[in-house]
C-alpha positions as CSV (number, residue, x, y, z in Angstrom):
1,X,84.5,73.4,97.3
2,X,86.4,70.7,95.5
3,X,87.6,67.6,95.7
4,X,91.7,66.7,95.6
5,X,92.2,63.1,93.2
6,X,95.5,61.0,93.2
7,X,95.4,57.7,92.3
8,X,99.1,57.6,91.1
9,X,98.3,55.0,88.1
10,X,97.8,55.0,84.3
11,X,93.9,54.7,85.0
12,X,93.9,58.2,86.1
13,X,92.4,59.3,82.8
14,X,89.7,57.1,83.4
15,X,89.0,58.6,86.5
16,X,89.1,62.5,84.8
17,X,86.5,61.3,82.3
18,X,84.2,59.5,84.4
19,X,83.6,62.2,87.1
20,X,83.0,64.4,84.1
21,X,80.7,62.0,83.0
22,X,79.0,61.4,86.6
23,X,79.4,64.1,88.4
24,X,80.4,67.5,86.1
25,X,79.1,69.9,89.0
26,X,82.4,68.7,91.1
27,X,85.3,70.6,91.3
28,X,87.9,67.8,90.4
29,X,92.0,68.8,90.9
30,X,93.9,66.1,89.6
31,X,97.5,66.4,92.3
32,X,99.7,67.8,91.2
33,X,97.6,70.6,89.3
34,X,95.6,71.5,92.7
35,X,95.2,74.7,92.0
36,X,94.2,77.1,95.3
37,X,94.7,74.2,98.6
38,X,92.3,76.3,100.2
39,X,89.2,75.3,98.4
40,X,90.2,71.6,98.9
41,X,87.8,70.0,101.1
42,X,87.8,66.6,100.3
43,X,90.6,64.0,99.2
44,X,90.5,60.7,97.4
45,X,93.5,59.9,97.4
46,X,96.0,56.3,96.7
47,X,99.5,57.0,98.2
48,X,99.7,60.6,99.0
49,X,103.2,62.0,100.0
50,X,104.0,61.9,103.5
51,X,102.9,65.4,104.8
52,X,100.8,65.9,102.1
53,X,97.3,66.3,103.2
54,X,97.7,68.4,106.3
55,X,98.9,71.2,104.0
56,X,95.0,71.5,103.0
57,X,93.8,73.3,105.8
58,X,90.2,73.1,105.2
59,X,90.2,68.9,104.8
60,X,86.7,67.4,105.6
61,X,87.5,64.1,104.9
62,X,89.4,61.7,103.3
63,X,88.6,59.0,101.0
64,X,91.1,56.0,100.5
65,X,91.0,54.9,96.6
66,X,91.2,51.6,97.5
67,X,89.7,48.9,100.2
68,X,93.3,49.3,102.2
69,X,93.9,52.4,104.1
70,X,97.6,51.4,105.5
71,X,99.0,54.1,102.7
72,X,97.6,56.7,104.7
73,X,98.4,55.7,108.4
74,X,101.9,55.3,107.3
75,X,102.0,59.1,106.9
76,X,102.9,60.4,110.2
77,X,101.2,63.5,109.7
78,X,97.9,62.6,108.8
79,X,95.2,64.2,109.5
80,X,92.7,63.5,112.4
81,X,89.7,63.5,110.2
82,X,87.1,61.1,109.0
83,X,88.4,58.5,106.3
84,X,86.3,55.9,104.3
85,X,87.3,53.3,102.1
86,X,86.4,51.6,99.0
87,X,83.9,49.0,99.2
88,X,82.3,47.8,96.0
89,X,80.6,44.8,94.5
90,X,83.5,45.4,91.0
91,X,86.5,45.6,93.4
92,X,85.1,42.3,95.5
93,X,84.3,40.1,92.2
94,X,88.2,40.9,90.8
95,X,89.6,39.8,93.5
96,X,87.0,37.1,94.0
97,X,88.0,35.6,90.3
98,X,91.5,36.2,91.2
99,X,91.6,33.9,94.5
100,X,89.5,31.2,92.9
101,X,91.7,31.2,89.8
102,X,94.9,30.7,92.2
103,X,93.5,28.1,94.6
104,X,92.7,26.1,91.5
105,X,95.6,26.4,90.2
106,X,97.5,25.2,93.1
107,X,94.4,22.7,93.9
108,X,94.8,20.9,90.5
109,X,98.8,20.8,90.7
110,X,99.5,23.6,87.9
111,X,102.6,24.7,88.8
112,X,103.9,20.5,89.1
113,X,102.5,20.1,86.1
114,X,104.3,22.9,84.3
115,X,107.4,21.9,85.5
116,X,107.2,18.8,84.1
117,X,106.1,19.8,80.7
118,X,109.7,22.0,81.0
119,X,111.3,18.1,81.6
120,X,109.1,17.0,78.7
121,X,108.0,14.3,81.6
122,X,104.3,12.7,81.4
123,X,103.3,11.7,84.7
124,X,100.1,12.0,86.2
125,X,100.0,13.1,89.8
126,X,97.3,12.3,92.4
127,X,94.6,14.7,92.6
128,X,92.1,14.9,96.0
129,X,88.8,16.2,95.5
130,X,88.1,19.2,96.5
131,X,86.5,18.5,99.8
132,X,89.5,16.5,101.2
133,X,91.5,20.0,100.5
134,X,91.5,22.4,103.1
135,X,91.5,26.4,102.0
136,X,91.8,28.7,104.8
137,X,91.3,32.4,104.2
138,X,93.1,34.8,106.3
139,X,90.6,37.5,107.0
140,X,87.0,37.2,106.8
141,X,86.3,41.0,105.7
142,X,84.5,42.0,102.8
143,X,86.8,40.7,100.3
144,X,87.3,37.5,102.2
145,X,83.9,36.8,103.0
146,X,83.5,36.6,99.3
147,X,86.3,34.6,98.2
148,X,85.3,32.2,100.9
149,X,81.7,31.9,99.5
150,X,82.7,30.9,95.9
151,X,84.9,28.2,97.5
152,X,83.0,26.6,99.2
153,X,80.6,26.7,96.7
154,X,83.2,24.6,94.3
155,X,83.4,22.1,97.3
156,X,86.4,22.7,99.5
157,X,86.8,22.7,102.8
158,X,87.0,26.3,103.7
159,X,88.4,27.6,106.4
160,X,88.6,31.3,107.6
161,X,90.5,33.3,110.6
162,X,90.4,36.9,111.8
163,X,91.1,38.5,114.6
164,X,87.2,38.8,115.8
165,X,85.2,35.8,115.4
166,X,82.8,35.9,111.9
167,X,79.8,33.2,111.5
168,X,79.6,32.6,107.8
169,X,77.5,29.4,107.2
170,X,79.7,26.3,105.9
171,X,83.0,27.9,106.8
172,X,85.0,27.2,110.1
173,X,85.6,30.0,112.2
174,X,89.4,30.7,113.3
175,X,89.8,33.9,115.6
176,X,92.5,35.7,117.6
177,X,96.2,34.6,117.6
178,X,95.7,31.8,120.2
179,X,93.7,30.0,117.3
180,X,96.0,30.5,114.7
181,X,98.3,27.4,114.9
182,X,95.1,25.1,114.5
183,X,93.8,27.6,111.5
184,X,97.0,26.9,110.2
185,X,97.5,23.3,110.5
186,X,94.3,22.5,108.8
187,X,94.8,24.8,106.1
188,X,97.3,23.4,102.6
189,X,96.4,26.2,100.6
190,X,96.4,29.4,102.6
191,X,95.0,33.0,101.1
192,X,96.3,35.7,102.8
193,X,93.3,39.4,102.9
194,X,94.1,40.6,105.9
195,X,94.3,44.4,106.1
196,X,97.7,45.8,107.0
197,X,98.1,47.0,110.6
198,X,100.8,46.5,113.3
199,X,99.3,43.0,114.7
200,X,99.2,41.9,111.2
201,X,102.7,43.0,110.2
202,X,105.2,40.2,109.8
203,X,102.7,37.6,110.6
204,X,103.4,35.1,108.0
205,X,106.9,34.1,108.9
206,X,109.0,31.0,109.5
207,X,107.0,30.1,112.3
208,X,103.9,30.2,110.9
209,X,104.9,28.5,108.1
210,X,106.3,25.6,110.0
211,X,102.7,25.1,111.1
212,X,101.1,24.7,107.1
213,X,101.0,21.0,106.5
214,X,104.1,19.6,104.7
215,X,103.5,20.6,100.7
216,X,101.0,23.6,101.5
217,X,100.6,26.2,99.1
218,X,100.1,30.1,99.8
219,X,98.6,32.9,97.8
220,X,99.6,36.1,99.0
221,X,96.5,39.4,98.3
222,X,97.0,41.1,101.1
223,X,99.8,43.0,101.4
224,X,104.0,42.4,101.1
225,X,104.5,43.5,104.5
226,X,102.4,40.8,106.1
227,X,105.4,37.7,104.4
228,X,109.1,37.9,106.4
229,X,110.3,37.1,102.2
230,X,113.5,35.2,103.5
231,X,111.2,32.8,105.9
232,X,109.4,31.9,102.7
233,X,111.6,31.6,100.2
234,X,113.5,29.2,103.0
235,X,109.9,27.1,103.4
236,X,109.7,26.7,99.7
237,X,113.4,26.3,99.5
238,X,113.5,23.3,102.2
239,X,110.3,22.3,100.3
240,X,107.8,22.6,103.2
241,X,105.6,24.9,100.6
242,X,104.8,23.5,97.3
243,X,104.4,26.8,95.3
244,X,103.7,30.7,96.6
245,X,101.5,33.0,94.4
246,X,102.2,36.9,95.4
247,X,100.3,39.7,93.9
248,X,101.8,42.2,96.7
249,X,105.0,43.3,97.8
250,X,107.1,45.4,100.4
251,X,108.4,47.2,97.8
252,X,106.7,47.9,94.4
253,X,107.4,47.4,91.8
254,X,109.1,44.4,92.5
255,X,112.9,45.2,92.4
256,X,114.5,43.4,89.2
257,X,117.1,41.9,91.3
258,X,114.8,40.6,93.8
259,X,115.3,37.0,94.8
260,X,111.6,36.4,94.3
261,X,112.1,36.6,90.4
262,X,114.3,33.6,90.0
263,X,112.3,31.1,92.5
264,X,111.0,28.3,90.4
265,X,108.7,27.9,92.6
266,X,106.9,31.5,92.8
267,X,104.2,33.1,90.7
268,X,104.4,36.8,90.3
269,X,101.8,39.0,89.0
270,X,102.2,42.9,89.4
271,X,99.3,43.9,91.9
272,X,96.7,43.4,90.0
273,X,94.3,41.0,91.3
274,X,91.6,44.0,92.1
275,X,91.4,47.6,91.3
276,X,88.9,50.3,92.1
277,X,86.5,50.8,89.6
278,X,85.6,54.5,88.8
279,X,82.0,53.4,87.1
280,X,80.7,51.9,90.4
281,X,82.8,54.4,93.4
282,X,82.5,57.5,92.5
283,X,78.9,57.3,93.2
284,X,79.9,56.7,96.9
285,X,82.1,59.8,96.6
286,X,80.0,62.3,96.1
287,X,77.3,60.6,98.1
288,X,79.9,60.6,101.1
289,X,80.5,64.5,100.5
290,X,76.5,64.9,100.8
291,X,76.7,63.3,103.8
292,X,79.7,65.5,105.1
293,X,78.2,68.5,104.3
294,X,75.0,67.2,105.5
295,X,76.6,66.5,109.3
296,X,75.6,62.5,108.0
297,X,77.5,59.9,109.2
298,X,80.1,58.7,106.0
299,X,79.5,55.4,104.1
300,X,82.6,52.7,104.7
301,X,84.1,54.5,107.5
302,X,87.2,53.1,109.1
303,X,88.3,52.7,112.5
304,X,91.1,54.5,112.7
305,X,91.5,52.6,116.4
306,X,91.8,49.5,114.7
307,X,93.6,50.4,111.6
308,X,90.9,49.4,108.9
């Protein structure tokens, strides 16, 4: 039995040395160097190629390397088998610390104020408290769940929406797409962690813009394929949005003659708000293959019906 890893990033060393550290029993093929396919039996995997994993006929399961599992139903051949995903107290505090960091940013005027010191200008501009500012979180999963607690815990007005109602105490509950105009018309800094699936797929676009209050900001976490790019760079061009923080994109890395470089009034950081931490989630790997081999249902299983 072993296990196939791809993660497809410089931390892959990481990876190597902590399984060797955790778990030296396992059988670890680092792809490309997979060695026989047919003692594969379990993948964790970040991007495989298209028509990848079906060529290991003996596939158990399949173990996303990250909390998003739309890099494997993009691969028309997948196959029908059990697949988890990461969840894991590391990966939820990163991107925890990077939301908060954000919606501060934009809540204290950062970005205005940086501008100015570019015009050498000293003006102070008029700051609301944090409870007169609303934040709405697009999806209330894990991540968001989260990120919404440590908000409202510095005082805003928090807001969430997803597409099955949540009860989290203190935060106003949004659901389905018939409540998503008044989500967004309460909401002038809006934090996109939804999970990537076709409902969710060119959601943010001029229309849903149009209904941010006048001078709303938007952090984007989720993913690039959730943001139509021209209907936002024409919000923040026409100056509906203030300022747009994106961590993801359709295509990464971010193309150098992308539009998005040049827009004063964008903040780009190369998808790195969260990443998986090998220390905390490899311990749910080989407790997941225990359970497979045990006939136990898998920790963090998605559902493949719904995409996540």
């Amino acid at each position: 039995m072993a296990l196939l890893f791809k993660s497809g990033s410089s931390r892959t060393p990481w990876w190597v040395e902590e399984f060797k550290r955790q778990a030296p029993k396992l059988d670890v093929r680092v792809w490309p160097e997979t060695g026989n396919a047919d003692e594969i039996e379990f993948a964790l995997v970040w991007l495989p190629e298209p028509g990848q994993l079906k060529s290991y006929r003996n596939l158990k399961a399949i173990f996303s390397l990250g909390a998003g599992v739309d890099h494997l139903f993009s691969d028309p051949e997948l196959p029908k088998l059990p697949i988890t995903r990461v969840v894991d107290i590391n990966l939820t505090r990163r991107m925890t610390e990077y939301v908060v960091c954000q919606v501060l940013r934009h809540h204290r005027q950062q970005p205005e104020y940086e501008e100015q010191q570019r015009r050498s200008k000293w003006q102070e501009l008029k700051q609301p408290a944090a409870d007169q500012r609303g934040v709405g979180i697009l999806g209330l999963g894990v991540l968001g769940a989260d990120a919404a607690e440590k908000l409202l815990s510095l005082g805003f007005n928090v807001l969430g929406w997803s597409r099955t109602r949540k009860t989290q105490p203190g935060i106003e509950s949004f659901a389905g797409m018939a409540e998503l105009p008044a989500f967004l018309g309460k909401t002038e800094i809006l934090v996109c962690l939804l999970p990537l699936t076709p409902e969710t797929r060119d959601i943010l676009n001029a229309r849903a813009f149009a209904m941010l209050p006048k001078g709303a900001s938007f952090v984007n976490v989720g993913r690039g394929q959730h943001v139509v790019e021209g209907d936002l760079l024409a919000a923040l061009d026409s100056g509906h949005l203030s300022h747009a923080t994106l961590d993801v994109f359709r295509q990464e890395p971010l193309p150098a003659d992308s539009k998005l470089w040049r827009n004063p009034k964008i903040t780009i950081t190369p998808h790195c708000a969260s990443y998986t931490d090998p220390r905390t989630v490899i311990g749910q790997v080989v407790e997941n293959i225990r359970r497979a081999k045990a006939g136990e249902p898998l920790q963090h299983i998605v559902d493949i019906s719904l995409g996540y």
